[in-house]
C-alpha positions as CSV (number, residue, x, y, z in Angstrom):
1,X,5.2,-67.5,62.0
2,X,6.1,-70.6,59.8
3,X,4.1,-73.2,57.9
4,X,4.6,-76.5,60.2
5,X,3.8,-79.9,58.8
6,X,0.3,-80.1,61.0
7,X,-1.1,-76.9,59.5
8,X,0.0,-77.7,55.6
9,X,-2.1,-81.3,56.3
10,X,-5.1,-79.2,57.9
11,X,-4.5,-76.9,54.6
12,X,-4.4,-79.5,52.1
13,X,-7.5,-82.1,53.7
14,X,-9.4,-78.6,54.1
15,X,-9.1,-77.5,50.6
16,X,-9.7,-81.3,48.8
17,X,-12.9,-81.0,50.9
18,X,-13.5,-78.1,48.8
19,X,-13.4,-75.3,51.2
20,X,-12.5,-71.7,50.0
21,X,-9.1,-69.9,51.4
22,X,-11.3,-67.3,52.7
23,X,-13.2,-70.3,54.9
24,X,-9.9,-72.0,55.6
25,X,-8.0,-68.5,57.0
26,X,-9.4,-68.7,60.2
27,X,-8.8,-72.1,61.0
28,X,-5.8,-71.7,60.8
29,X,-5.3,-68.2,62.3
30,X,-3.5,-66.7,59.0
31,X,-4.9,-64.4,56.1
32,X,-6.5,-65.3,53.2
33,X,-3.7,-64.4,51.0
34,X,-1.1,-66.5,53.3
35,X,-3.5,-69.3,52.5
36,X,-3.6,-68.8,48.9
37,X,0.6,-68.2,48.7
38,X,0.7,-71.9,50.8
39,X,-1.8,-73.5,48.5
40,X,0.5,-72.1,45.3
41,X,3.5,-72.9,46.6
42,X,2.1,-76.7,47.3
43,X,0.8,-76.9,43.8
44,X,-3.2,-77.4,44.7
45,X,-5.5,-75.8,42.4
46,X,-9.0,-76.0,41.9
47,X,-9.3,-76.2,38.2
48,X,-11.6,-74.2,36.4
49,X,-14.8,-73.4,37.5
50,X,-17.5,-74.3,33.8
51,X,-19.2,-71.5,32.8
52,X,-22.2,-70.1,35.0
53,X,-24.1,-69.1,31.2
54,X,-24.0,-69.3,28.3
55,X,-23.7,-66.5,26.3
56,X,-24.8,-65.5,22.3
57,X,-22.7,-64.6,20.0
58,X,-24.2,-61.7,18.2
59,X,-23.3,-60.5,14.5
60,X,-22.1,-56.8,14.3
61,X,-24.8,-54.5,13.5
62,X,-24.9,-53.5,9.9
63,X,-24.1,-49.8,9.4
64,X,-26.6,-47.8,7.5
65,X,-25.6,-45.0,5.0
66,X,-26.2,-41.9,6.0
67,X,-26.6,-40.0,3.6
68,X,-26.8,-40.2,-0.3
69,X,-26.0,-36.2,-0.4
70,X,-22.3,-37.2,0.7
71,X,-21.7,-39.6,-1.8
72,X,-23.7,-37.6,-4.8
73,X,-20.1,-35.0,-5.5
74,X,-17.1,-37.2,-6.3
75,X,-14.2,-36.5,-4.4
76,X,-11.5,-33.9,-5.9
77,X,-8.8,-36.0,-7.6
78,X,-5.7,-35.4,-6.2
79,X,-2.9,-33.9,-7.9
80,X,1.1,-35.4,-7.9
81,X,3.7,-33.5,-7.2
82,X,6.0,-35.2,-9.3
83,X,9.6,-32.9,-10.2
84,X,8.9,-33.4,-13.7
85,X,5.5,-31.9,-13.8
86,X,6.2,-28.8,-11.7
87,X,6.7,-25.7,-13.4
88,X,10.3,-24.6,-13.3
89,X,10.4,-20.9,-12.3
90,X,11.2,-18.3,-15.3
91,X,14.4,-17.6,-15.5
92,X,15.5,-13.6,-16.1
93,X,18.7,-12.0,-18.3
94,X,21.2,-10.0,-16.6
95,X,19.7,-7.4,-18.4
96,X,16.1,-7.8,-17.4
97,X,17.4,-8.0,-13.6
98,X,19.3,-5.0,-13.8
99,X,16.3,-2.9,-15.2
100,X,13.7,-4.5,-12.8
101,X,16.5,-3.3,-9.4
102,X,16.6,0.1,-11.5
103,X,12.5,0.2,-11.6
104,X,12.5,-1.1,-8.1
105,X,15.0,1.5,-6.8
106,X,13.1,4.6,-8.8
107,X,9.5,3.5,-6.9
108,X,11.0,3.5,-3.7
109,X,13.2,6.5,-3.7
């Protein structure tokens, strides 16, 4: 069912008269939504609607500390791992290997 001149004049006298879609609907034997897609598609809006109140603007609330016992130890100071300050591993003879692969192979023989 289409949109014929007649109806989109009832529509548009209807709605400057400041009717809702929801009370113009039945006059015209569509939905509420069809309404609303006819009044969109014509261009008619309302405007907006000025605020019903008018609310405050509150400041945050301000957070109290909790305690003083969690800020009484200082936090551990945290420690770079930087290649230059790591210990380089000790480094072993061939001598000293072969007599620690001897010791090893005596325990567990």
């Amino acid at each position: 069912m289409g949109w014929d001149a007649k109806d989109i004049a009832l529509l548009t006298r209807l709605w400057s008269a400041g009717q809702s879609a929801a009370q113009i609907a039945p006059r015209l034997g569509r939905s509420r939504n069809a309404v609303c897609g006819m009044l969109t598609r014509q261009g008619l809006k309302r405007g907006h609607k000025p605020p019903t109140a008018r609310p405050k603007i509150r400041r945050p609330p301000k957070l109290k500390p909790r305690s003083s016992a969690a800020c009484a130890r200082p936090a551990p100071k945290k420690v770079s791992r930087n290649t230059t300050e790591r210990q380089q591993p000790k480094e072993f003879g061939r001598q000293q290997l072969y007599a620690m692969l001897a010791e090893a192979v005596r325990n567990t023989g």
